[in-house]
C-alpha positions as CSV (number, residue, x, y, z in Angstrom):
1,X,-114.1,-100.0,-15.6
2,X,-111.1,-101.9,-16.6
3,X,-107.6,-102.4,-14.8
4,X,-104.3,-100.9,-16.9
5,X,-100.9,-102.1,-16.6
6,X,-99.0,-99.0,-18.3
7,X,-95.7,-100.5,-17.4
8,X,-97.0,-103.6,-20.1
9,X,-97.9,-106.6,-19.8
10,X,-94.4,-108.1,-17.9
11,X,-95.8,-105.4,-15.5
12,X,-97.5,-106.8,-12.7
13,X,-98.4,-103.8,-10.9
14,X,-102.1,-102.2,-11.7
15,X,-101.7,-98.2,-12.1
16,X,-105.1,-96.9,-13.6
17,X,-108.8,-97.5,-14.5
18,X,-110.4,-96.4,-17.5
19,X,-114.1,-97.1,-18.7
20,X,-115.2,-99.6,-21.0
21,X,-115.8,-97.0,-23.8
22,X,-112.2,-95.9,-23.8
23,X,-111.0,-99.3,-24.9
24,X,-112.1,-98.8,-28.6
25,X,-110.2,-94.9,-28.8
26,X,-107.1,-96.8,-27.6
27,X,-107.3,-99.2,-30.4
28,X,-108.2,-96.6,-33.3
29,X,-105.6,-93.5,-32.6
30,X,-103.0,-96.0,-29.9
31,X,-100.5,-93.6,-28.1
32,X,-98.0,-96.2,-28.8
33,X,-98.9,-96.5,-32.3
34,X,-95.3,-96.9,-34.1
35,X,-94.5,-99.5,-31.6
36,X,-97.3,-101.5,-32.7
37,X,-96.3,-101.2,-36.5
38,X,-92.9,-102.0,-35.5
39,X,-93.8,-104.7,-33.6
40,X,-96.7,-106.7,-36.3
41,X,-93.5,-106.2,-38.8
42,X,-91.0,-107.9,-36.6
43,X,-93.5,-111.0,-35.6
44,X,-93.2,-112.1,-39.4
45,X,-89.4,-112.4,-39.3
46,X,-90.0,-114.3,-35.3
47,X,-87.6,-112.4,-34.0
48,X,-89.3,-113.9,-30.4
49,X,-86.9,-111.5,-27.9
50,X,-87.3,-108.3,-29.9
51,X,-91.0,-109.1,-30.4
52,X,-90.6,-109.9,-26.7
53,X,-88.9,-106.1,-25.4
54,X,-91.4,-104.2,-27.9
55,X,-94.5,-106.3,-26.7
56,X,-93.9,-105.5,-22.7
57,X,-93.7,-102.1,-23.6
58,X,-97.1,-101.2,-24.7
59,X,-100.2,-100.8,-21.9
60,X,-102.5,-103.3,-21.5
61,X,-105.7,-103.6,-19.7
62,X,-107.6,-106.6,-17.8
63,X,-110.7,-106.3,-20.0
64,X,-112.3,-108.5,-17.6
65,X,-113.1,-105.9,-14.7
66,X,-110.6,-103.8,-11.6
67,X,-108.4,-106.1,-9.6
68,X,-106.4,-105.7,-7.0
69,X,-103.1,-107.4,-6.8
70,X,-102.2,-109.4,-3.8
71,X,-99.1,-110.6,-2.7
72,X,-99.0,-114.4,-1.9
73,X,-95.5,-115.0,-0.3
74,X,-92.7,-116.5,-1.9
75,X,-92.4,-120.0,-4.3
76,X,-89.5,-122.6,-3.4
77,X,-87.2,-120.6,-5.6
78,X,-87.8,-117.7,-3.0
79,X,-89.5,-115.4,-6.0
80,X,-92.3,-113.6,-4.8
81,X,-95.8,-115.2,-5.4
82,X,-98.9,-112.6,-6.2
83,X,-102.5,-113.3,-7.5
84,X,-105.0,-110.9,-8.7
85,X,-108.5,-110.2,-7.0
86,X,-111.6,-109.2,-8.9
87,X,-113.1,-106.2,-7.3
88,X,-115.5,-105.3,-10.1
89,X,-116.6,-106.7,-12.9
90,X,-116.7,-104.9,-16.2
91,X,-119.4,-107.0,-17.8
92,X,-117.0,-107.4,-20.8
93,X,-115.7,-110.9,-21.8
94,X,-112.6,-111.2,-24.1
95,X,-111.4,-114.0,-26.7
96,X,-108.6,-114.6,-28.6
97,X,-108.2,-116.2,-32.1
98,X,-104.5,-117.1,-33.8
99,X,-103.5,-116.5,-36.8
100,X,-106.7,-115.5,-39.0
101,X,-106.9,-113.7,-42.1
102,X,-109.3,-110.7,-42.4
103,X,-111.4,-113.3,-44.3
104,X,-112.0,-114.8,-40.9
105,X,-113.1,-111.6,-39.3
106,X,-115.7,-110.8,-42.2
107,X,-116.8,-114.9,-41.2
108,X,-117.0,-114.4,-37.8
109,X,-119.1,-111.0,-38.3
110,X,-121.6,-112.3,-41.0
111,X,-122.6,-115.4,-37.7
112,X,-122.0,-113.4,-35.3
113,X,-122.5,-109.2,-35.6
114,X,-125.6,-109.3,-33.3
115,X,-123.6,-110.9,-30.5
116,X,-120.1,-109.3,-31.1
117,X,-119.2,-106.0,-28.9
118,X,-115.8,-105.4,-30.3
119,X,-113.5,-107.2,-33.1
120,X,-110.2,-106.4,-33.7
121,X,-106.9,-107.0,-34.9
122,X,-104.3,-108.3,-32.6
123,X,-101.3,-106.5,-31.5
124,X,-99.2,-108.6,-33.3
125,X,-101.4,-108.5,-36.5
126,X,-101.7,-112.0,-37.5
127,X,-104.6,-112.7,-34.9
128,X,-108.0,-111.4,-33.8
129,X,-109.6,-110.7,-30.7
130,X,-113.2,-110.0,-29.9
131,X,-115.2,-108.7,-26.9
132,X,-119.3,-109.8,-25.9
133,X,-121.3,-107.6,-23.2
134,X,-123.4,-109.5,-20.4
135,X,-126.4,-108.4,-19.4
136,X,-125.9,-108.9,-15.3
137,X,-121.9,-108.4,-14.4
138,X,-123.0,-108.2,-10.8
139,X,-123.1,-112.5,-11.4
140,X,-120.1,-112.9,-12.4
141,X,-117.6,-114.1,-9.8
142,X,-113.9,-115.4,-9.2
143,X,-115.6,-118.7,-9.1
144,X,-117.9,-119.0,-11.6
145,X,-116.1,-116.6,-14.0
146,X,-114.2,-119.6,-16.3
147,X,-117.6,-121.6,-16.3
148,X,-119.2,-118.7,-17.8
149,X,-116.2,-118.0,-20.2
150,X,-116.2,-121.6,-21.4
151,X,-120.2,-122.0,-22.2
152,X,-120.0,-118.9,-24.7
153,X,-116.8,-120.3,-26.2
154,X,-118.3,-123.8,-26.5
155,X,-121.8,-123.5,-26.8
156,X,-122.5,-119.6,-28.5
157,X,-119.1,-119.7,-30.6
158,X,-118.1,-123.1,-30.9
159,X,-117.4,-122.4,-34.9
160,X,-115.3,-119.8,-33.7
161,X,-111.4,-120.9,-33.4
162,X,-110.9,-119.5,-30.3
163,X,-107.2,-120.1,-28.5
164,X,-107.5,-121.8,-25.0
165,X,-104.7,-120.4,-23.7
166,X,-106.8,-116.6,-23.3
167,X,-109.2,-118.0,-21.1
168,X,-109.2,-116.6,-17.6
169,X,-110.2,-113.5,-15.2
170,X,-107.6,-112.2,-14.8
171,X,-106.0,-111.8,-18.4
172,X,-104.4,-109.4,-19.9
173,X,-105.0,-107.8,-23.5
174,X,-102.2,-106.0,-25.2
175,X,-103.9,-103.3,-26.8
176,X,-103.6,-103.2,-30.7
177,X,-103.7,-100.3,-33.5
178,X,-106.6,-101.3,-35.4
179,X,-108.2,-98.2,-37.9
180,X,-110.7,-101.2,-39.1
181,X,-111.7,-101.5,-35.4
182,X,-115.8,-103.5,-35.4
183,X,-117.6,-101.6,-32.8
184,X,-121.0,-102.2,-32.1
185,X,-122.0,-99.9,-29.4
186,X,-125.7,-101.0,-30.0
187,X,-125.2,-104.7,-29.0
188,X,-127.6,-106.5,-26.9
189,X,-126.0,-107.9,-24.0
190,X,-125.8,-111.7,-23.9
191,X,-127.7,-113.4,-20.6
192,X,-125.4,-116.5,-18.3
193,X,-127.8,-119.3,-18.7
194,X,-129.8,-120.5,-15.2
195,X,-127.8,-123.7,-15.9
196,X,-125.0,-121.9,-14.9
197,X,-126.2,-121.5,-11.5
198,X,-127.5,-125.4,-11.4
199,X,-124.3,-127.9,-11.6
200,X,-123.5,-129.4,-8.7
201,X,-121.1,-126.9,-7.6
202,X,-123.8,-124.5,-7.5
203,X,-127.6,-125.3,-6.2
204,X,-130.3,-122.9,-6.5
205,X,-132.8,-125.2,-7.3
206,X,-135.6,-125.8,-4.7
207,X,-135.9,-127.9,-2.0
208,X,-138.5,-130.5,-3.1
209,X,-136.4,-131.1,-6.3
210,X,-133.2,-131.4,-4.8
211,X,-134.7,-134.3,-2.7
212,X,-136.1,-135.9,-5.7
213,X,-132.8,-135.8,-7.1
214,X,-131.2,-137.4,-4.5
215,X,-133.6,-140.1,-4.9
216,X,-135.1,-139.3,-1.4
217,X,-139.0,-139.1,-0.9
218,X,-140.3,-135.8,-0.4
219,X,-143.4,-135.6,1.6
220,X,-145.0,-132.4,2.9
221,X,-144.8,-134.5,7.1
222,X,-140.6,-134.8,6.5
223,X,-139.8,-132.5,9.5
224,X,-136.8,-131.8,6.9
225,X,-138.3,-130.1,4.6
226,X,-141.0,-127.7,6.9
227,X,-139.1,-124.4,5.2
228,X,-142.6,-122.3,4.7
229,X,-141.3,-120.6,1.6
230,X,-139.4,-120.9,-2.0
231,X,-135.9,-120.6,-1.7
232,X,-135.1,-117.0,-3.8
233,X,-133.0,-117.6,-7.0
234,X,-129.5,-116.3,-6.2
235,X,-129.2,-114.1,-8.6
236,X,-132.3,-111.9,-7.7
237,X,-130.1,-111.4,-4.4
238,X,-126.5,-110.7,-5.7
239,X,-128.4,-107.6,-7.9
240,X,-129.4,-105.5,-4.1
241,X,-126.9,-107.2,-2.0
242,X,-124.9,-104.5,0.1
243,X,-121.7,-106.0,0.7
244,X,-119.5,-104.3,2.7
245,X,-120.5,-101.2,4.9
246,X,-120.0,-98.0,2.8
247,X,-118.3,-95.1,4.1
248,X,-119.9,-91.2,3.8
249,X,-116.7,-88.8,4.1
250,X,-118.8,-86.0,2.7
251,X,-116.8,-83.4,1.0
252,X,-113.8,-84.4,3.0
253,X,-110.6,-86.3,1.1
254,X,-110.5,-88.7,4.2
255,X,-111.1,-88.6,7.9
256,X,-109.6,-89.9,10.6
257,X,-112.0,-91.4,13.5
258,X,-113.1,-95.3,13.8
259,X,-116.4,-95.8,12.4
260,X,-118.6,-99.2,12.9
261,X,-117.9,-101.6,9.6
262,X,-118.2,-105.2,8.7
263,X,-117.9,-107.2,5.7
264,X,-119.2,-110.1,3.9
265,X,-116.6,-112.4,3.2
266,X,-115.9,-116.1,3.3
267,X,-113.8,-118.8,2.3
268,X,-114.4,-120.6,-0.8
269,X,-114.4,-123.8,0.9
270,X,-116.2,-124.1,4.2
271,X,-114.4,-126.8,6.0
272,X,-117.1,-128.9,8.1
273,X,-115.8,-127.6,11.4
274,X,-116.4,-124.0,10.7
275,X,-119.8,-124.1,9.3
276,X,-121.9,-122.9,12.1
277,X,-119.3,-120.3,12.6
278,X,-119.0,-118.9,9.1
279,X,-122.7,-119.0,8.6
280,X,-123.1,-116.9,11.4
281,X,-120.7,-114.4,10.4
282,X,-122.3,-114.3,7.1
283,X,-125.7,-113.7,8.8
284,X,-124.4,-111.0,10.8
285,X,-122.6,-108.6,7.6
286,X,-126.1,-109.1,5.9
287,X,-128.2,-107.9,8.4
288,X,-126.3,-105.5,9.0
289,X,-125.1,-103.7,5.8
290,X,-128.9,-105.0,4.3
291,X,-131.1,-104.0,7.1
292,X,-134.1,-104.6,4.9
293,X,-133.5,-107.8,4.0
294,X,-136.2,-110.6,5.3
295,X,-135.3,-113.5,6.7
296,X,-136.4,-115.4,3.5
297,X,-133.7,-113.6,1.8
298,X,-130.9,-113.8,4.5
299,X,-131.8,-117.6,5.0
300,X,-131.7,-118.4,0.9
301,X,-128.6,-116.3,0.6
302,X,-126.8,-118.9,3.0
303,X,-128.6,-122.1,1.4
304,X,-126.5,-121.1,-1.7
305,X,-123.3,-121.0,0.0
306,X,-124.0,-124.0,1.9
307,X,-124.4,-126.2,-1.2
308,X,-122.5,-124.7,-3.6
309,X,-119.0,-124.0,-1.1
310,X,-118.9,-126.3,1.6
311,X,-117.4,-129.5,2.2
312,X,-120.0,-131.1,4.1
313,X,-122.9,-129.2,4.0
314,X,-125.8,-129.0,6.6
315,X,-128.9,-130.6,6.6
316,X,-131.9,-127.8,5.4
317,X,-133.1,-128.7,9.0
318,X,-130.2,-127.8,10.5
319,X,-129.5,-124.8,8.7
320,X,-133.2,-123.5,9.0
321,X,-132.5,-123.9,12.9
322,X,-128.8,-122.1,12.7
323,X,-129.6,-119.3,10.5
324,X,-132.9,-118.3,12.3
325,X,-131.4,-118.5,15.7
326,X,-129.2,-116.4,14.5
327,X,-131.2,-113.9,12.8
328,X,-133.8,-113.4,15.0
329,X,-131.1,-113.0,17.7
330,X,-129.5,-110.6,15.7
331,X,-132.5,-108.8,14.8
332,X,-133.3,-108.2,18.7
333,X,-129.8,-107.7,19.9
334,X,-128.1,-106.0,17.0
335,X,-124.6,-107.1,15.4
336,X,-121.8,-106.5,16.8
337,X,-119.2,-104.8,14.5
338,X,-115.7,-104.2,14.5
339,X,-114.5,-100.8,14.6
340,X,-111.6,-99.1,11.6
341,X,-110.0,-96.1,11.5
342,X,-110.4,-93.9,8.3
C-alpha cells in the first residue's frame, strides 16, 4: 500500500491508500489525463507558474509506503512545521531521471529489464522515472531507508543518471499518463545487502569480531564476553517481531472499554542517562506483545539498538546483566501495561 495526496502534490494532507498494483492503471488510463497533456505541452514553453498551478493539481502518491503526517510546531516565521512518519513500507523504491529521450529508456531497459519494476515517463514528459521491488520491506526503516536508496543508486545503477534531488522516504511522485508504461509484474525482487546492516551505525556482527575490531583481545576467560550464544542477525527478528499490541474488535466498528496495550517505541538516539531505562522499556513491549520470544532473541534484539542508537553504549557485560534482570523479572512477575480506551 501507498499514501495519496489527491489534493496534489502542494497538498500536505494524506487522504487514501491504494495498493501497489494500482499504481501502473493510474499511469495507463490517468483520471486527470488532459491535465497531464496540457501540462508536458506547457513545460516546453517554461511557463514555470502555469506548469506550477497544473502540476499541484494532479494526485500523487508516496510510492515509498503509508505515512502518517505529524505536526511539528511552528518555524521562526510562525508557519506551521509537519514531518511525515513511515507506518508501512511498500517494498517499492522510486528514482527519478531528467530530461531523457526515449532512447534512454530503451538503454536503461536493455541493462537493466531483470531488475526494473516499473519505467515510465514523467509527468512532465521530458523525464523518466522507474520503480525496483525488495525482497524484505519489513527492513526497511526511517533510518536506514536513504542508506538503502543510495547503494542501488550507486552501486546497482550507477550508469543510470539518476537526479539526487528524488532521493528520500517520504517523496512524492506526480503520477504521469504514460500508454508505453514498462511493467514487469514478474520481477525478482532485489535483496539490501548484510553490509547494510554492518557500518558503524549499525552492528550485527558478533561479539568475538567486534572485539577484534576494536583491536581488543578476545579470550574465551574475558568475564566480558561469557554471552553463551550467537547474537541473532537482526533481520531474522524484525520479520516475527510483534510490535505493538493488536486489538480484536470482532465484528464490531469500534468499542469503547480500556483494554491492556503497550508499544515498542524508542528514541533514535539513546542519551547515556536513559539507557537502563529505555532498555527496560523495550524489554518489557517485547515480552509482552512476543510472548514466545527467548531470551536469546529479546537480549540480541536490544544489542542492536544498543550499538547502532545510542550515544554511549553499554558494555556486553553490562547489558547481559540489565537485560536478563529484567527479563527474567518480567517473565515471573509479568509487565505491567498501560491501559487505552477504544
Amino acid at each position: 500500500m501507498v499514501s495519496v495526496l489527491n489534493g496534489g502534490w502542494k497538498n500536505l494532507k494524506i487522504t487514501n491508500e491504494i495498493p501497489i498494483d494500482w499504481i501502473q492503471s493510474l499511469i495507463l488510463s490517468p483520471p486527470k489525463k488532459n491535465l497531464i497533456l496540457k501540462l508536458q505541452t506547457i513545460s516546453k514553453t517554461d511557463d514555470l507558474q502555469e506548469y506550477d498551478r497544473i502540476k499541484k493539481k494532479l494526485p500523487c502518491i508516496k510510492p515509498h509506503g503509508t505515512f502518517q503526517l505529524i505536526y511539528k510546531g511552528v518555524n521562526e516565521k510562525g508557519k506551521p512545521v509537519h514531518e511525515y512518519k513511515l507506518i508501512r513500507s511498500s517494498g517499492l523504491i522510486f528514482f527519478d531521471i531528467d530530461e531523457c529521450n526515449e532512447s534512454y529508456k530503451e538503454f536503461i531497459l536493455q541493462k537493466h529489464s531483470d531488475k526494473i519494476y516499473m519505467l515510465g515517463k514523467s509527468v512532465g514528459g521530458r523525464g523518466l522515472f522507474f520503480y525496483i521491488k525488495i525482497s524484505d520491506p519489513k527492513l526497511i526503516s526511517e533510518t536506514n531507508f536513504l542508506q538503502i536508496q543510495r547503494y542501488f543508486k550507486d552501486e546497482v545503477f550507477s550508469d543510470i543518471k539518476i537526479d539526487n534531488n528524488s532521493l528520500g522516504l517520504a517523496r512524492n511522485h506526480v503520477l504521469p499518463c504514460d500508454p508505453n508504461l514498462y511493467i514487469n509484474t514478474t520481477v525478482t525482487p532485489l535483496s539490501i545487502p548484510k553490509k547494510i546492516f554492518e557500518t558503524d551505525s549499525g552492528i550485527i556482527r558478533g561479539i568475538k569480531e567486534q572485539r577484534e575490531e576494536r583491536g581488543e583481545q578476545y579470550t574465551t576467560d574475558d568475564t566480558r564476553n561469557k554471552i553463551p550464544f550467537e547474537i541473532i542477525d537482526i533481520r531474522k527478528l524484525i520479520i516475527n517481531l510483534v510490535i505493538q499490541t493488536p486489538v480484536d474488535i470482532g465484528e464490531e466498528e469500534f468499542i469503547h472499554k480500556p483494554i491492556p496495550f503497550i508499544k515498542l517505541q524508542y528514541s533514535q538516539y539513546i542519551k547515556q542517562g536513559r539507557r537502563h531505562r529505555t532498555y527496560r522499556k523495550m524489554i518489557n513491549a517485547i515480552v509482552y506483545n512476543n510472548p514466545e520470544w527467548s531470551f536469546d532473541e529479546v537480549f540480541s534484539y536490544v544489542h542492536y539498538i544498543n550499538f547502532r542508537q545510542c550515544s554511549e553504549p553499554l558494555t556486553e557485560k553490562d547489558l547481559f546483566t540489565t537485560v536478563k534482570t529484567h527479563f527474567d523479572k518480567v517473565k515471573v512477575e509479568g509487565v505491567k501495561c498501560k491501559f487505552r480506551l477504544n
